[in-house]
C-alpha positions in Angstrom: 18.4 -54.6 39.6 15.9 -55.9 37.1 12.6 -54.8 36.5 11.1 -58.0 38.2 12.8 -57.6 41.2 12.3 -53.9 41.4 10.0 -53.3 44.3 9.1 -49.4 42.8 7.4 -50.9 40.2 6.7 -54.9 41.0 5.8 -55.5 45.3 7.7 -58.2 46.1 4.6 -59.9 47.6 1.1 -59.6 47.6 -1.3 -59.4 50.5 -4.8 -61.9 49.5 -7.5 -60.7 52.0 -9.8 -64.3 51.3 -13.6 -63.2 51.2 -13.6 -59.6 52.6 -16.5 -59.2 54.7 -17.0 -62.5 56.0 -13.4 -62.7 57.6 -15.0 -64.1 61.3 -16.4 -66.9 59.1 -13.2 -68.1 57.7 -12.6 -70.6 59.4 -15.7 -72.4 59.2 -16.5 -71.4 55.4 -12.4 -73.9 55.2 -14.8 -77.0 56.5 -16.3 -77.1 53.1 -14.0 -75.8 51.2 -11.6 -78.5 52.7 -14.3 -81.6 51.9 -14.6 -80.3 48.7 -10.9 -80.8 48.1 -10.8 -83.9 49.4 -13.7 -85.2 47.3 -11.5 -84.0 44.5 -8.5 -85.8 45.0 -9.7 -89.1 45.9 -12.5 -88.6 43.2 -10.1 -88.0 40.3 -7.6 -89.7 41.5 -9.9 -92.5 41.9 -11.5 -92.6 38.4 -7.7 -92.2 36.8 -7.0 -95.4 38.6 -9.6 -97.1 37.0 -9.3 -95.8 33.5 -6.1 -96.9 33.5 -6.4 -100.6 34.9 -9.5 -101.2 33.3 -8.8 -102.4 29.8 -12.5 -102.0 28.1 -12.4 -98.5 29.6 -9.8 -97.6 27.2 -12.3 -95.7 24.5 -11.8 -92.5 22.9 -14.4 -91.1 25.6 -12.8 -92.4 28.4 -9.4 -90.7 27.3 -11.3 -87.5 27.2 -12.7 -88.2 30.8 -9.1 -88.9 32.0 -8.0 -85.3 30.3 -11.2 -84.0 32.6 -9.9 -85.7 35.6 -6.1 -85.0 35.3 -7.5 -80.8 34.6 -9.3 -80.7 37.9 -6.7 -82.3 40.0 -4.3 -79.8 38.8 -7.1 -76.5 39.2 -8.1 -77.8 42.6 -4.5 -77.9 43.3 -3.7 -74.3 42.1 -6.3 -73.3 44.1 -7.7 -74.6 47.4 -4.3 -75.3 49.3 -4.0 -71.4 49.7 -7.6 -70.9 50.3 -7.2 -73.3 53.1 -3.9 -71.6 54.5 -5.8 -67.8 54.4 -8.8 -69.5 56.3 -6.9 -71.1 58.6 -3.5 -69.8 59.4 -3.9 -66.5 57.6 -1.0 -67.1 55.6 -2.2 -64.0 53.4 0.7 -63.1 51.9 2.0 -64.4 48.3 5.3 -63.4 46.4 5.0 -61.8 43.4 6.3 -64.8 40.9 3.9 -67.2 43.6 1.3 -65.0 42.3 1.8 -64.9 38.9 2.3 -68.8 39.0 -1.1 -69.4 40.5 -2.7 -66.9 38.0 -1.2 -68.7 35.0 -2.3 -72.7 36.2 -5.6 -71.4 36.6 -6.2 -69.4 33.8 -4.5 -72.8 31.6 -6.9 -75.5 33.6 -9.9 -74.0 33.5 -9.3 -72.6 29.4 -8.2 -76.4 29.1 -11.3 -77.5 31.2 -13.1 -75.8 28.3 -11.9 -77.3 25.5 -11.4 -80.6 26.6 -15.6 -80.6 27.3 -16.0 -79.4 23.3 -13.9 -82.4 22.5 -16.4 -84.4 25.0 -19.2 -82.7 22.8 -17.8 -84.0 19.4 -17.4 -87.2 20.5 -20.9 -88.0 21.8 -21.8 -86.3 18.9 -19.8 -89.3 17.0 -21.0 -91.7 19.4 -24.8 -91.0 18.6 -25.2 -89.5 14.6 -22.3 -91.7 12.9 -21.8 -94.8 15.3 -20.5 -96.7 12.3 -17.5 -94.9 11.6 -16.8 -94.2 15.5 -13.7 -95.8 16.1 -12.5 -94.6 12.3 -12.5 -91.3 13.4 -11.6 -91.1 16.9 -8.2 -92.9 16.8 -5.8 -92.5 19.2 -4.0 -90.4 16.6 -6.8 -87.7 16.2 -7.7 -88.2 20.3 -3.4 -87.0 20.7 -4.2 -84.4 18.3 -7.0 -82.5 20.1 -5.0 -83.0 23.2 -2.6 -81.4 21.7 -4.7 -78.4 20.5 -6.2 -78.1 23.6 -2.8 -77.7 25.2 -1.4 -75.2 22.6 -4.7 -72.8 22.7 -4.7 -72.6 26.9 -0.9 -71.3 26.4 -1.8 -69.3 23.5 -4.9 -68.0 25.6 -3.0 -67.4 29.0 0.7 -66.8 28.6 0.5 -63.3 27.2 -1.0 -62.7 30.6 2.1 -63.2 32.4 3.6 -61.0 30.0 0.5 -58.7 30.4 0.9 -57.9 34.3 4.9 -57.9 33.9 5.0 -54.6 32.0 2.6 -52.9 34.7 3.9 -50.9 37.2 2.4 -51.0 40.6 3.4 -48.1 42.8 3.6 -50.0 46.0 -0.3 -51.6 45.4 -0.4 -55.5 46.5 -3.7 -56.0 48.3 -5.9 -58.2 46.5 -9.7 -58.6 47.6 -9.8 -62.3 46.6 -9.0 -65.8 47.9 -6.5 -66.6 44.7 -4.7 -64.3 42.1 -6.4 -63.7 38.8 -5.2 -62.0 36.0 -7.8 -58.7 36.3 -7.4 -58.8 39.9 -3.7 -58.0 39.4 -3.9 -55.9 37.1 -6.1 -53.8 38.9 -3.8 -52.8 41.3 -1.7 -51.4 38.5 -1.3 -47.6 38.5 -0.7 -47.0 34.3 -3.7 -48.2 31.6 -4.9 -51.7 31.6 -6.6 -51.6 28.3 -4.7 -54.0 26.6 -5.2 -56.2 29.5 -8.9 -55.7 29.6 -8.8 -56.0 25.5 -6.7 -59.5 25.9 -9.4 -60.1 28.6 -12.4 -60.0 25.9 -10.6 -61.8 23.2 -10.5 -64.6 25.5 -13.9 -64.4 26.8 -14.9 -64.5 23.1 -13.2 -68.3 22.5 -14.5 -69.6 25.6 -18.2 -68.5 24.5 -16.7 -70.1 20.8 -16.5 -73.2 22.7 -20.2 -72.9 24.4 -21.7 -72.5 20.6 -19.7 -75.6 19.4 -21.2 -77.7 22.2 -24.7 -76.5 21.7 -24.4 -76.7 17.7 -22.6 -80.6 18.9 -26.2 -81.1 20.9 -28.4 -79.8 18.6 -27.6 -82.1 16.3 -27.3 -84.8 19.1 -30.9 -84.1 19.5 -32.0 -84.6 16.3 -30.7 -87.2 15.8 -31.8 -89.2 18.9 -35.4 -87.6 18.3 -35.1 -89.4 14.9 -34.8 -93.1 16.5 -38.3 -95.7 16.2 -38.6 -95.8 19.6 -38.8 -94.1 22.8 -36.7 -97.0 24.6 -33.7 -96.1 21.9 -34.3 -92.1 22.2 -34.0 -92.7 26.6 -30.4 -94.5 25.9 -29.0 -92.2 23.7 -30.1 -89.7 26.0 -28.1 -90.9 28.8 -25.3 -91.7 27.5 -24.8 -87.8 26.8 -26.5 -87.5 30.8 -23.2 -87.2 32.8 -21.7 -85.0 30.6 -24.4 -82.4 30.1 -24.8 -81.9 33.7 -20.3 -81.3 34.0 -21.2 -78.8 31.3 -23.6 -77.2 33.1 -21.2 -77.6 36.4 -18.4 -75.3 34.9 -20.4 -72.9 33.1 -23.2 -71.6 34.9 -21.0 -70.6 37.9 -18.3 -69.3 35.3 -21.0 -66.8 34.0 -23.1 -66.3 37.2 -19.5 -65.0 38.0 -18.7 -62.9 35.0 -22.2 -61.5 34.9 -22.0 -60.2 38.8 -18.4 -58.8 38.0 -19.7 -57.2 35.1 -23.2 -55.9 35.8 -24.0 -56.1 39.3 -22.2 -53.3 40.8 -25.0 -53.1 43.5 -24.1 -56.9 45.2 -22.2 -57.2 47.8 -18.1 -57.7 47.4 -18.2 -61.3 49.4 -21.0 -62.4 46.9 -18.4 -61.9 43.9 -15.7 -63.7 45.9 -18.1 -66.8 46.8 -18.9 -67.0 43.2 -15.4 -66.7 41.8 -14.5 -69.5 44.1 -17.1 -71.9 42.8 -16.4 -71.4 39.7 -12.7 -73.4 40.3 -14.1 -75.2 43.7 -17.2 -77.1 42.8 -16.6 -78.2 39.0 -13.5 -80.3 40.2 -15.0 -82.1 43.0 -18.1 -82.7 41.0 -17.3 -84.3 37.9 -15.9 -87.4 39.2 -19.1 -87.6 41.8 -20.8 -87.1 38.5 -18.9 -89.6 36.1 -19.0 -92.2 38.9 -22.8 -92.4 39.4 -24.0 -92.1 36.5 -21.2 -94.2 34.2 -22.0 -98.0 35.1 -18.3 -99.1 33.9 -17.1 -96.8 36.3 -19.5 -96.6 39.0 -18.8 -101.0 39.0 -15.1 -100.6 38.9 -15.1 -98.0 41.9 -16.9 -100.4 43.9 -15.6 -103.2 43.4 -12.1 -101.6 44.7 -13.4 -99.5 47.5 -16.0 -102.2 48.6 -14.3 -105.2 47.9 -17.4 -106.5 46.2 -18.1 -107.9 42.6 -21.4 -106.0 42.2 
């Protein structure tokens, strides 16, 4: 029997408790959790539409938004649709291979997530301190090439994982204190070292805070530069243009390291408390960037409602 089927050393299922502690409240905490998803889906899917049929939408920045879009469909997809089956139904249990599927599209969106927003960085960064030579630079060519990058560096980044958790042996553990499988929360259960894991763990950790210091370095020079313009009217249009994305930034980071932080450090908060956070960290970002996009993108926001509404406003 091979290794991967051997249930001594891999359980040929785990056993995902949801939010441990708050199990009477799972089936109303799936209400919002079920909105949200919905909010996702037809918010994406909704803004895809649009940057495809709209001809003038198709700009370097628009491509990237579409990238942003296509990522959260696919993380909200990875993750809620169990969520919403433990809350409900209890369907707790998950194969083993299940589990390591789920582990490795969420680890790739949301490391994808990442470096598709530095990309968003750079080009507002073109946008605002070298509008003349915008569309020289972002061609389609060099827009395929980051996309590209950004593909390449999520597998570099997550498939050793897989790999990573294959080697471990389990000893009959395969109950996971969570609402989806993550790469630390499998390997936890593992009854041999987990350094390396942990070590791999860091390295990546490292590249996604590489990719917070290229988007601050990308708006400090934004800044600069708008605070540079004659006039106020000029520096309050630059500004927003860079408005929507800022606040996506902030969306998928701050929960991201509230989260890391409390896993980390706060050994003293309550177990639920990690869970909650863990969950809005691949929950809210999705369902909230095309809410974002949509209101405060006039292209967009005119397109949308023009469909939905059936108005030309």
């Amino acid at each position: 029997m091979s290794m991967l089927n051997d249930t001594r050393f891999h359980p040929s299922s785990f056993l995902l408790l949801g939010i441990p502690g708050l199990e009477d409240k799972h089936i109303w905490i799936a209400f919002p959790f079920s909105f949200v998803y919905l909010v996702a889906l037809l918010g994406n899917a909704a803004v895809l539409f649009v940057i495809q049929t709209e001809r003038s939408l198709h700009e370097p920045m628009y491509y990237f938004l579409a990238m942003l879009d296509s990522i959260d469909l696919g993380l909200s997809t990875a993750t809620i649709p169990k969520m919403l089956g433990i809350f409900w139904f209890s369907l707790r249990n998950i194969s083993f291979e299940s589990c390591l599927s789920q582990m490795f599209f969420i680890h790739f969106f949301t490391t994808m997530e990442s470096i598709v927003l530095v990309a968003m960085a750079f080009d507002r960064y073109i946008a605002i301190c070298k509008p003349l030579r915008y569309t020289m630079i972002l061609t389609n060519k060099v827009i395929s090439i980051i996309s590209g990058i950004a593909i390449l560096r999520s597998l570099y980044m997550v498939t050793p994982l897989v790999f990573l958790l294959l080697r471990l042996p389990f000893c009959g553990h395969h109950i996971i204190p969570h609402t989806y499988c993550e790469h630390m929360g499998i390997a936890r259960l593992a009854c041999a070292s987990i350094k390396v894991n942990i070590m791999f763990g860091l390295v990546n950790i490292g590249l996604l805070l590489l990719d917070v210091l290229l988007i601050i370095l990308s708006y400090a020079r934004i800044l600069y530069a708008v605070f540079c313009l004659p006039s106020w009217e000029a520096r309050l249009k630059a500004l927003h243009t860079c408005g929507s994305h800022i606040i996506v930034i902030l969306t998928f980071f701050i929960p991201a390291f509230f989260s890391f932080l409390t896993h980390r450090f706060g050994h003293n908060i309550p177990q639920y408390v990690h869970i909650l956070l863990a969950n809005l960290y691949v929950v809210v970002p999705p369902a909230f960037n095309p809410v974002i996009y949509g209101i405060m993108t006039k292209q967009i926001r005119k397109r949308v409602l023009k469909i939905f509404l059936k108005t030309d406003s």
